[in-house]
C-alpha positions, 0 to 999 in steps of 0.5 A: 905763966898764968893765974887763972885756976879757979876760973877754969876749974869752975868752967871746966865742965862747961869747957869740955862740953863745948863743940869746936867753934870751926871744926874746919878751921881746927881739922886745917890746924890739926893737920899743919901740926900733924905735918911737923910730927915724927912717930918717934916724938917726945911732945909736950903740951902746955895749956891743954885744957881737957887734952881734946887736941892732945889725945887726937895727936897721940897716935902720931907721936911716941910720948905726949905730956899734957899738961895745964894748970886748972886741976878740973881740967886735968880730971877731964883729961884723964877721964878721957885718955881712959875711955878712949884708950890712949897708952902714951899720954902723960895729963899732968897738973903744972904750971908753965913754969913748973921746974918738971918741965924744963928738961930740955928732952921734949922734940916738940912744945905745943901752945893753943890759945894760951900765949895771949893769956900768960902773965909774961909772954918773955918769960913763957917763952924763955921757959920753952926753949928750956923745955926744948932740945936743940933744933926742937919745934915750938907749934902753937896758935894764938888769938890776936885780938889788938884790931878788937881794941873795944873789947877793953873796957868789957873785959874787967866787967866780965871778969865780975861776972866770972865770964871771963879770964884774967889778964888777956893781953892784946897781941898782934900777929908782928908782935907775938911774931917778934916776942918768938924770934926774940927767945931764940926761934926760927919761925919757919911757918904761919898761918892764920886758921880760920882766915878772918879777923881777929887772926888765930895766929899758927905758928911753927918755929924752930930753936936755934 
């Protein structure tokens, strides 16, 4: 669960304009979740920020439910699932752990760059396997940030400033590994996308 709205609906605008900091990294990423996709997929994304990966997706999937909690990122979203067209996406305002959610219908559950910022990494992680259907795919990709131990004392100070966002937990990759088995997984892939520290940490895993 996260509690960070405004600050992402004030960076919305900013956020979307932003080019991808490595496209070959995420190219790479793209297609190791592409790899894991079925035409006849039901996916749910949470965290989508402005569907930019979502939207991409859509084409190898039956459905896409995108969601995130900021309501400008969302706006965006929508924006850009018109201009671009895209017919089998759903960009819907919820939180994490919004009871819409839980439904147990959804083939695949994505995650990027959000795992290190929910409230309660359990908590998240219990809500998706309830989002799942049994043997379902969890596929996300997290910042590992504890080798940047010196980043601790900054961040409060950028939070002032509104540069950054609350309650940015400090993963290591065996750590956010060992929380996913915990739930009720089977990671059954990793990788880390760009290979460099800190790690961006790729992760497939499958309900048991």
């Amino acid at each position: 669960m996260t509690s960070n709205n405004a600050f992402w609906d004030k960076v919305a605008n900013r956020y979307a304009a932003m080019p991808v900091g490595d496209q070959a990294a995420y190219e790479q990423t793209l297609e190791r979740v592409a790899s894991h996709l079925t035409p006849g997929d039901s996916v749910l994304e949470i965290g989508c920020g402005t569907a930019t990966t979502a939207l991409t997706l859509a084409p190898k999937v039956a459905r896409i439910l995108a969601t995130d909690a900021s309501a400008e990122m969302v706006r965006i979203g929508r924006e850009r699932a018109e201009a671009e067209g895209v017919d089998n996406i759903e960009i819907l305002q919820a939180r994490i752990d919004d009871p819409r959610l839980a439904s147990g219908a959804h083939d695949v559950v994505m995650a990027f760059s959000l795992l290190h910022l929910v409230d309660d990494l359990d908590a998240t992680l219990a809500q998706v396997v309830r989002m799942l259907k049994p043997g379902g795919l969890f596929i996300s990709k997290t910042p590992c940030l504890k080798a940047m131990w010196y980043l601790r004392p900054v961040l409060p100070v950028l939070r002032l400033l509104g540069k950054a966002p609350g309650g940015v937990a400090f993963l290591s990759p065996d750590a956010l590994a060992a929380a996913i088995r915990w739930a009720g997984f089977e990671i059954i892939e990793t990788g880390d996308y760009p290979a460099k520290t800190p790690p961006r940490r790729f992760i497939v895993a499958r309900k048991l």
